[in-house]
C-alpha positions in Angstrom: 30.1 -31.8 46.7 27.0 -31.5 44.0 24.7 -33.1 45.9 26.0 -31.1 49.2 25.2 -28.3 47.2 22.1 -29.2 45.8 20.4 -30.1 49.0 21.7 -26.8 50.4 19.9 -25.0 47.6 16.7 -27.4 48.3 17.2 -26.3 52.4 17.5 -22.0 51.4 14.6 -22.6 48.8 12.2 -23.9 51.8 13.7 -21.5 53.9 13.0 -18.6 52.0 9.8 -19.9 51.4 8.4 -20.7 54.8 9.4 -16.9 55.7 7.7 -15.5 53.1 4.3 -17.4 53.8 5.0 -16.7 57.7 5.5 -12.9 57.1 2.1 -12.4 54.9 -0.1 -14.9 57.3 1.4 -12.1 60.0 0.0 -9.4 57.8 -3.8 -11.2 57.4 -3.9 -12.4 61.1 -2.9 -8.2 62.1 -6.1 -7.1 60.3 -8.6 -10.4 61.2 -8.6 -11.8 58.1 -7.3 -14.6 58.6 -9.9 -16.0 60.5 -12.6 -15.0 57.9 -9.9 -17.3 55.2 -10.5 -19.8 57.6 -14.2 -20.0 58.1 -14.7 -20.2 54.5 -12.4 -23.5 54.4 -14.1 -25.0 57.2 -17.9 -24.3 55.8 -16.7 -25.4 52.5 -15.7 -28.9 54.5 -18.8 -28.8 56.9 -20.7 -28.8 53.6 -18.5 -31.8 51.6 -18.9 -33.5 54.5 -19.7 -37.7 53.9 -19.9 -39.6 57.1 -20.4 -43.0 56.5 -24.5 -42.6 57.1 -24.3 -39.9 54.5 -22.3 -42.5 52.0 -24.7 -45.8 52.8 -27.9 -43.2 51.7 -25.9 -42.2 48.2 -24.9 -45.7 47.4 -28.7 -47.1 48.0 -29.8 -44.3 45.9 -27.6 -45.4 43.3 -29.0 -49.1 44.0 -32.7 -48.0 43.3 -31.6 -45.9 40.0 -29.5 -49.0 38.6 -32.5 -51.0 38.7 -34.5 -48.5 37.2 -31.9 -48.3 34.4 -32.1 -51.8 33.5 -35.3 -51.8 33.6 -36.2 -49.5 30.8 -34.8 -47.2 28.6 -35.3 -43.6 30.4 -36.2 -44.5 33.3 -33.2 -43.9 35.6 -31.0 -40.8 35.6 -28.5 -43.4 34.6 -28.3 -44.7 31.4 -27.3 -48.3 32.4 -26.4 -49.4 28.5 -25.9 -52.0 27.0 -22.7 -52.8 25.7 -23.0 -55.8 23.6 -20.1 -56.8 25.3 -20.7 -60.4 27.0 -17.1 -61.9 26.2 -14.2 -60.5 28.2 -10.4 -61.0 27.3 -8.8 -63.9 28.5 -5.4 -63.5 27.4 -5.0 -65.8 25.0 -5.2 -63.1 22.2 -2.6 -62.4 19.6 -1.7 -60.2 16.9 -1.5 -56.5 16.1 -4.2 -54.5 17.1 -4.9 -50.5 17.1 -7.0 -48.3 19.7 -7.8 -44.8 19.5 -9.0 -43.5 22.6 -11.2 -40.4 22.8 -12.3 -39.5 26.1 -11.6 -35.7 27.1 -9.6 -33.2 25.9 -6.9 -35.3 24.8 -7.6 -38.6 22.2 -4.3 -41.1 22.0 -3.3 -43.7 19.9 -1.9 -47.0 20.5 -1.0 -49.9 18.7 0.0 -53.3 20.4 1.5 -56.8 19.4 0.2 -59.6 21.5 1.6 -62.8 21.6 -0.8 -64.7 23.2 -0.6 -66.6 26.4 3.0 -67.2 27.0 3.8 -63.7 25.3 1.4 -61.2 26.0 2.2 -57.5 25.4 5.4 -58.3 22.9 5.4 -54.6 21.9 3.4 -51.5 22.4 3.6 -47.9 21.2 1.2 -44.8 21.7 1.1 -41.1 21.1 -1.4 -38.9 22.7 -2.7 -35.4 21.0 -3.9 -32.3 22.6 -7.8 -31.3 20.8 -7.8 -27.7 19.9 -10.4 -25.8 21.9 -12.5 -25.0 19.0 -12.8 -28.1 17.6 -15.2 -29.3 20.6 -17.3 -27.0 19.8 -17.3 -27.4 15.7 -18.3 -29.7 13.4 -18.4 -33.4 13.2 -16.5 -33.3 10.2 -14.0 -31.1 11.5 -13.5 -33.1 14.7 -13.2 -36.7 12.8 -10.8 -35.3 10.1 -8.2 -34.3 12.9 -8.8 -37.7 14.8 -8.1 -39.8 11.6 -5.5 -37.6 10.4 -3.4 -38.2 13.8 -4.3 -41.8 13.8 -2.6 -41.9 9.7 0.2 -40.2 10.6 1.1 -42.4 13.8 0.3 -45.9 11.5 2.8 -44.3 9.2 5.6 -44.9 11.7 4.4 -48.3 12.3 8.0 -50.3 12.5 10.1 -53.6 13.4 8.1 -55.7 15.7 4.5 -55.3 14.9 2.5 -57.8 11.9 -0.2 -57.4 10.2 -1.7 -60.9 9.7 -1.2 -61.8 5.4 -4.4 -61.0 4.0 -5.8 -59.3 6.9 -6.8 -55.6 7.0 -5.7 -53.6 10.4 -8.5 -53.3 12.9 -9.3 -50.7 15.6 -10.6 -50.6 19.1 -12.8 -47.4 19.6 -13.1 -46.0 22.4 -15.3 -43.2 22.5 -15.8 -42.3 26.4 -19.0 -40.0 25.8 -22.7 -41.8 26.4 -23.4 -43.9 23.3 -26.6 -46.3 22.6 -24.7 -49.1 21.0 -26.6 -50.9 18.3 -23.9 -53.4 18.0 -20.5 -54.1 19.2 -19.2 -52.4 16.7 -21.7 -49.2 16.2 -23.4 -46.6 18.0 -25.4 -43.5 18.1 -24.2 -40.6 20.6 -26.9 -39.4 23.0 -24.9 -36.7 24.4 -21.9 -34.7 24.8 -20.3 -34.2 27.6 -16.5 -33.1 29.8 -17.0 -29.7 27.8 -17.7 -30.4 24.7 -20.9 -29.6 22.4 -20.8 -30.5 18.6 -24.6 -30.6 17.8 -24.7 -32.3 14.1 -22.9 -35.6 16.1 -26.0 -36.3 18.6 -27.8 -39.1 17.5 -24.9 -40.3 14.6 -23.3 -43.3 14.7 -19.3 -42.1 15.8 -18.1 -45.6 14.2 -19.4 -44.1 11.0 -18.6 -40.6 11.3 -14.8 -41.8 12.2 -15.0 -44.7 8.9 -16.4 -42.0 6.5 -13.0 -39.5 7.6 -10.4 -42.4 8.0 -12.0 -42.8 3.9 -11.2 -39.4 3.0 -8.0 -39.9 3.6 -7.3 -43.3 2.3 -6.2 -45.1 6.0 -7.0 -48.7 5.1 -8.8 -49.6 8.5 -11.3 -51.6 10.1 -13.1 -50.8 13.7 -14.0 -54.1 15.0 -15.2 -52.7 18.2 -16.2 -49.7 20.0 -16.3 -49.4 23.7 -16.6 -47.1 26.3 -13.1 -46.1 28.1 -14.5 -48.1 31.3 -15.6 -50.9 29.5 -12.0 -50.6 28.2 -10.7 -50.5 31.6 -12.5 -53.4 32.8 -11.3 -55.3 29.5 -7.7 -54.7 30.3 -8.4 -55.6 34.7 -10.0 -59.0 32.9 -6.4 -59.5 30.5 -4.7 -59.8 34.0 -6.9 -60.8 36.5 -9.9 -63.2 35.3 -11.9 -61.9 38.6 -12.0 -58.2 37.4 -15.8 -57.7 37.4 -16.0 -54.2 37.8 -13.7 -50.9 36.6 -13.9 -47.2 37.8 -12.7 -44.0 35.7 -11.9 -41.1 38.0 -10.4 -39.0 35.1 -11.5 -36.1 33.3 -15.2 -37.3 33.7 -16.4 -40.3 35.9 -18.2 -43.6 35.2 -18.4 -47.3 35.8 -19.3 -50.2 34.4 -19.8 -54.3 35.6 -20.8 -57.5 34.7 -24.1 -58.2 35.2 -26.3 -61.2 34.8 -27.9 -60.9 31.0 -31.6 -62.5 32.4 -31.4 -59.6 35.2 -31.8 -57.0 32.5 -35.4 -56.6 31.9 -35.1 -53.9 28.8 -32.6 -56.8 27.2 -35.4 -58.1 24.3 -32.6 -60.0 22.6 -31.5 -63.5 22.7 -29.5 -64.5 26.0 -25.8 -65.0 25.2 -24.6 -68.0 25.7 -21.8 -66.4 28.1 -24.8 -65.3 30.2 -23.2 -62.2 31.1 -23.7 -59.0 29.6 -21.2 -55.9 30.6 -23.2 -52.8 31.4 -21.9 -48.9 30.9 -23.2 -47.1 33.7 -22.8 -43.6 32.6 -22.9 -42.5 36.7 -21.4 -39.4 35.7 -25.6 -38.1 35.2 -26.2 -39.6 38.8 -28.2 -37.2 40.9 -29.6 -37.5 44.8 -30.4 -35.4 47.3 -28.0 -37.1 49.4 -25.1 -35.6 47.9 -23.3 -32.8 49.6 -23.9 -29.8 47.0 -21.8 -26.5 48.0 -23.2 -23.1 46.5 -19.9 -23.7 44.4 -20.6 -26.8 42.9 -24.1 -25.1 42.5 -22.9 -21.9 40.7 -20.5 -24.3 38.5 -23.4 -26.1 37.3 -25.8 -23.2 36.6 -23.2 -21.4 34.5 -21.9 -24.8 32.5 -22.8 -25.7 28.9 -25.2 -28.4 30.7 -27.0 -27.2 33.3 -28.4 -29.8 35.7 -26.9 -32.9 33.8 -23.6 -34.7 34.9 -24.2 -33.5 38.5 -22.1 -36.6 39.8 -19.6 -35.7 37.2 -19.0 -32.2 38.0 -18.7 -32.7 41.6 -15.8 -35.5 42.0 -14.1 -35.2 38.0 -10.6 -34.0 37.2 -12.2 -31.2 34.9 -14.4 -29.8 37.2 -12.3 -29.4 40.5 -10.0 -27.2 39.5 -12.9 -24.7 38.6 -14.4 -25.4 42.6 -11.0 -24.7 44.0 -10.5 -21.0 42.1 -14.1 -20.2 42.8 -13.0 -20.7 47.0 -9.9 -18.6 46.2 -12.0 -16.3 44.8 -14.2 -15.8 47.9 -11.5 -15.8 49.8 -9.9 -13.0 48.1 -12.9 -10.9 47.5 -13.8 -11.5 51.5 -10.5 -12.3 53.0 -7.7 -10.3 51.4 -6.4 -13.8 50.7 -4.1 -11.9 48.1 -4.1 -9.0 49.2 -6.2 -5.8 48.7 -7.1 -6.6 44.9 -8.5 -9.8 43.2 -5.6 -11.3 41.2 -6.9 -11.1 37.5 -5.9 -14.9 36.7 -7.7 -16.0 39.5 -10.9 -14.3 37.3 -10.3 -16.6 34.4 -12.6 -19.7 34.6 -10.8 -23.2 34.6 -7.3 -21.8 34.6 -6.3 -24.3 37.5 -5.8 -27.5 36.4 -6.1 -31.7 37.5 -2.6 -31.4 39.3 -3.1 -28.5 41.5 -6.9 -29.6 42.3 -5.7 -32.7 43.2 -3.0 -31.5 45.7 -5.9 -29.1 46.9 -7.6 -32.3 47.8 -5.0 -34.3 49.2 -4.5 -31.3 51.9 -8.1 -31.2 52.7 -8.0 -34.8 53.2 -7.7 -35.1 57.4 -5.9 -38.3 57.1 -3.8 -37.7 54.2 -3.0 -34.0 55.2 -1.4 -35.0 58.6 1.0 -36.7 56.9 1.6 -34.4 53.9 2.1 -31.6 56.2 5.2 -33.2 57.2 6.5 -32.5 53.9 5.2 -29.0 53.2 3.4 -26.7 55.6 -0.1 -24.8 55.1 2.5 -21.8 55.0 4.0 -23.1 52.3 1.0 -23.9 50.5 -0.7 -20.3 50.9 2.7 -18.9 49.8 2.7 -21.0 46.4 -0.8 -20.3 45.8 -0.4 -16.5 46.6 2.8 -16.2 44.6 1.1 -18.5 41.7 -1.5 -15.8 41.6 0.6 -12.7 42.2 3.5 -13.6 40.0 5.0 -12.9 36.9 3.9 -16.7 35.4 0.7 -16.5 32.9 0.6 -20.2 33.2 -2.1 -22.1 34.8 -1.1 -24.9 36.8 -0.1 -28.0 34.9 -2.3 -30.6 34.3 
């Protein structure tokens, strides 16, 4: 009889729903506005638009600026660094290792046993921790102090099942997804921020050292053997399972990617070959820029008012953080030109960034045309204009989880 009931509930719920959305899509088709809702939606997809012509111009634009990258430093609107990298996992690792991975608004940490080839993971553990807004737009020192503090306090719990080697001091992967000039594998000097944040005295300071001098002043007896980007990281961990991984893509907060390349077809590479031959390159495609891409006066407008105008262009079009912000700024057309809500702009629709990854992705995956024929199955466009308008003109203060 409980699940009787329950799926009754589920049944009124939708109901009630459906009929809600129905009745106030009757009220915007009875004064034409409807159809004004809808030719913003359709010029916003007229102008995302990427046939596959559009798609085959972008990616040889991206061709032409990775060869420029690798050929000197500067000249390419990517970065194309150098990791210092040229040894992948191959699974035969063991031992207890750390990684504190700082990447958007949220830095975690993880320790993990490995146990070699018959092994592998034997244990793993990881806490992640929310970065106050003002700390990403501080101080270096304040920033660092909170990192190491969170990474003490999670070592502190360290219990049954991870070993620390006799003799041997605990080590750290650090990953630090901002763009970085590495000047070893285990140092490197910032070249920018970016994903919202902008801490000035950082650029052009070595992060391995500004996260050593904090993890000092507070006595955390630890080593950071290597730093990495996160999709260096990513393309480490395809490699632990799958010796063909060659390539790894972050579609997260930000953007990037990073390969294997062939170390003699990197001309601004002065140093000795290694003897792996390979050398695993950070793209930083997030900065990628071409006239091919679609642009919307959205995207446009985003860009002009962010803290870096005209950088990250890539980034800011097709990243987590950024989508949510295009998707209000259409609601907000639509409600200033469409009495989408009704005769007054909601005032949370006015607040910059309050929709967040979740609902930008489900924004997406209905404005996909293959995807969306199959989701509607699930949940009409009624349905989804009556959770946005009720989001929007309800009681709740909250944004939309991310």
């Amino acid at each position: 009889m409980g699940k009787v009931t329950v799926a009754a509930t589920v049944v009124c719920a939708a109901a009630v729903c459906a009929a809600a959305a129905l009745v106030v899509r009757r009220r915007m088709k009875s004064t034409g506005r409807w159809a004004r809702a809808v030719a913003i939606l359709k010029e916003m997809e007229e102008k995302c638009g990427t046939p596959i012509g559009k798609l085959r111009q972008v990616a040889d634009a991206m061709t032409v600026e990775m060869h420029a990258g690798l050929a000197s430093e500067g000249g390419s609107k990517l970065k194309m660094l150098i990791s210092y990298v040229d040894n992948l996992p191959t699974g035969d690792e063991k031992g207890l290792f750390y990684a504190l991975d700082l990447g958007g608004t949220n830095f975690r940490v993880l320790r993990v046993q490995l146990g070699g080839r018959e092994g592998r993971v034997v244990k793993q553990e990881f806490e992640e921790v929310s970065i106050p807004p003002h700390l990403m737009t501080g101080s270096s020192h304040e920033l660092f102090d909170y990192i190491a503090a969170a990474l003490a306090k999670f070592v502190a719990t360290e219990g049954e099942g991870f070993h620390v080697s006799p003799g041997r001091q605990r080590e750290l992967g650090f990953t630090f997804s901002f763009p970085v000039r590495q000047t070893s594998i285990a140092s490197g000097d910032l070249i920018k921020w970016t994903k919202g944040f902008s801490i000035e005295d950082t650029v052009g300071e070595d992060v391995v050292g500004e996260l050593t001098k904090a993890m000092e002043r507070i006595g955390l007896d630890m080593r950071v053997a290597a730093l990495v980007n996160d999709t260096i990281g990513t393309l480490a961990g395809g490699r632990y399972h799958n010796k063909d991984a060659i390539a790894a893509v972050i579609l997260g907060t930000g953007t990037n990617a990073a390969y294997v390349e062939r170390a003699h077809a990197i001309p601004k590479w002065h140093g000795l070959l290694p003897k792996s031959g390979e050398m695993v390159i950070n793209m930083e495609w997030g900065n990628f820029r071409s006239s091919h891409l679609p642009l919307t006066e959205y995207d446009e407008a985003l860009d002009t008012e962010s803290l870096n105008p005209g950088e990250q262009i890539f980034e800011k079009i097709i990243s987590g953080m950024y989508l949510g912000e295009i998707v209000r700024r259409v609601l907000c057309r639509m409600a200033e030109e469409a009495n989408f809500f009704g005769d007054t702009v909601p005032p949370k629709l006015k607040i910059p960034f309050i929709l967040r990854c979740v609902f930008c992705a489900f924004a997406l995956l209905l404005s996909n045309s293959v995807i969306s024929s199959l989701y509607r199955n699930l949940l009409s466009m009624d349905e989804v204009y009556f959770l946005i308008f009720h989001h929007f003109n309800g009681s709740s203060m909250h944004p939309f989880p991310c």
